[in-house]
C-alpha positions as CSV (number, residue, x, y, z in Angstrom):
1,X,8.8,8.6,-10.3
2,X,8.2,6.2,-7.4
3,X,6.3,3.4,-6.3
4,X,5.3,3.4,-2.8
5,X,3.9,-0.5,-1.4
6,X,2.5,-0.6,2.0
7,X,1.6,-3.3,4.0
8,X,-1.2,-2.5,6.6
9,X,-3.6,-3.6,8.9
10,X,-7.0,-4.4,7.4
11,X,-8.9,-2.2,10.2
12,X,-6.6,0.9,9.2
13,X,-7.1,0.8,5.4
14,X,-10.4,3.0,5.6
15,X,-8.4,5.4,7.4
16,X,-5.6,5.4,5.4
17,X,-6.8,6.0,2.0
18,X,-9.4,8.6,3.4
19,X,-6.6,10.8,4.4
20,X,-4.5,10.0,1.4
21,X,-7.3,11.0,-0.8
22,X,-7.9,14.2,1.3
23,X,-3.8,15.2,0.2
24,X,-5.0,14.4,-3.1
25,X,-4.1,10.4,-4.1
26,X,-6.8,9.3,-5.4
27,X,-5.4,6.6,-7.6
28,X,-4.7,3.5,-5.3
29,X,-4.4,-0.2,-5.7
30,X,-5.7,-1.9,-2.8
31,X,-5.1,-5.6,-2.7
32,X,-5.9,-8.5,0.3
33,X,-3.5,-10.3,1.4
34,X,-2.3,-12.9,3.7
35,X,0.7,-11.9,5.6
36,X,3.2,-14.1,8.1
37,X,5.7,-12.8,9.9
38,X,7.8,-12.9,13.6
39,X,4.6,-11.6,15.3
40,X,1.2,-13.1,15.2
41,X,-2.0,-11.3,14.8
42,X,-4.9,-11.9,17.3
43,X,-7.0,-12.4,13.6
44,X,-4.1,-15.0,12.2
45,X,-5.9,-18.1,10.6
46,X,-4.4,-21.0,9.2
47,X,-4.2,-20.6,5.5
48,X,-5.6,-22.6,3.2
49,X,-3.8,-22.1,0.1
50,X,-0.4,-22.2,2.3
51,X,0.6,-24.3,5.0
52,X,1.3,-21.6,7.3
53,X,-0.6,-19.2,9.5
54,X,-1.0,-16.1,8.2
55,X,-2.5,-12.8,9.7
56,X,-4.9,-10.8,7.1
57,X,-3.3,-7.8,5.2
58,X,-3.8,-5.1,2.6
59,X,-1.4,-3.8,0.0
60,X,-1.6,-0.7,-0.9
61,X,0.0,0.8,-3.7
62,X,0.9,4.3,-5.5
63,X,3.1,5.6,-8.2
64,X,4.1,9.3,-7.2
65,X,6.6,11.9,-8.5
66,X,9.8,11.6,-6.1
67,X,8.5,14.8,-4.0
68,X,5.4,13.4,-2.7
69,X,6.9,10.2,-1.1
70,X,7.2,11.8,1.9
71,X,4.1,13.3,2.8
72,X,2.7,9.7,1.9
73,X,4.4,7.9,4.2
74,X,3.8,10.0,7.1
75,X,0.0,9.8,6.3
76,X,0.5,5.7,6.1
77,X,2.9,5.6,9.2
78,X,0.8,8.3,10.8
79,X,-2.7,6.4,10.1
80,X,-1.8,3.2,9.9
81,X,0.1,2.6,13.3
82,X,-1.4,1.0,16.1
83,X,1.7,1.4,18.3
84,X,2.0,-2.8,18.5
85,X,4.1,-4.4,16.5
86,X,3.3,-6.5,13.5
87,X,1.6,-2.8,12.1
88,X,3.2,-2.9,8.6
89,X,5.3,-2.3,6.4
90,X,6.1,0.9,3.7
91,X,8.6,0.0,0.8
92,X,10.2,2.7,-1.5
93,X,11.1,2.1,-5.6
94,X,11.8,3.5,-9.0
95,X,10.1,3.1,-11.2
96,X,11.4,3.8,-14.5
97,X,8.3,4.7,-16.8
98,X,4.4,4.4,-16.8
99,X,2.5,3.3,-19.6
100,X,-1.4,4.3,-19.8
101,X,-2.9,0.9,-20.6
102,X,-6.0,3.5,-22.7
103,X,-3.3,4.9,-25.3
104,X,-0.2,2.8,-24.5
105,X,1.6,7.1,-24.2
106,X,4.3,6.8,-21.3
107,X,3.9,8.6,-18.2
108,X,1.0,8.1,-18.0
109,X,-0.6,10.7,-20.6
110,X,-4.0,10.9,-22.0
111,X,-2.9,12.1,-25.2
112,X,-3.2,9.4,-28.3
């Protein structure tokens, strides 16, 4: 299995996860965020819990068979891009097994 962490632009999240659950990922962790970088956002702020300025984010996150990592992030890349720089980021991992918090079964299972 995979883990699949994007970093996106707040105004492309709606988008995003639309299309994703239209290919059938419906189980996503969105998460705001404050994001710095080598660009700065039009919307950056300075932050108030860090002394930096930071431009507004969301994290996205799915845990996929290996297959479907693909089709993902051409939906994220394809949905999320603005053509500007400073659109994101997609990061790829292993993940090794996945515990259903319900049952404590790995990979996820229903079964008790």
């Amino acid at each position: 299995m995979k883990e699949i962490k994007a970093v996106v632009r707040p105004n492309k999240v709606n988008e995003i996860v639309s299309q994703l659950k239209n290919a059938g990922f419906e189980n996503i962790t969105l998460s705001s965020a404050e994001g710095t970088g080598k660009l700065q956002d039009e919307n950056a702020f300075v932050s108030q819990k860090f002394s930096v300025t930071d431009s507004p984010v969301v994290k996205l996150e799915l845990v996929v068979e290996k297959e479907q990592v693909d089709g993902i992030v051409k939906i994220i890349s394809e949905y999320g891009s603005t053509l500007n720089p400073g659109d994101g980021l997609i990061y790829i991992s292993d993940v090794e097994k996945v515990f259903r918090v319900k049952t404590g079964n790995a990979n996820g299972t229903n079964k008790k």
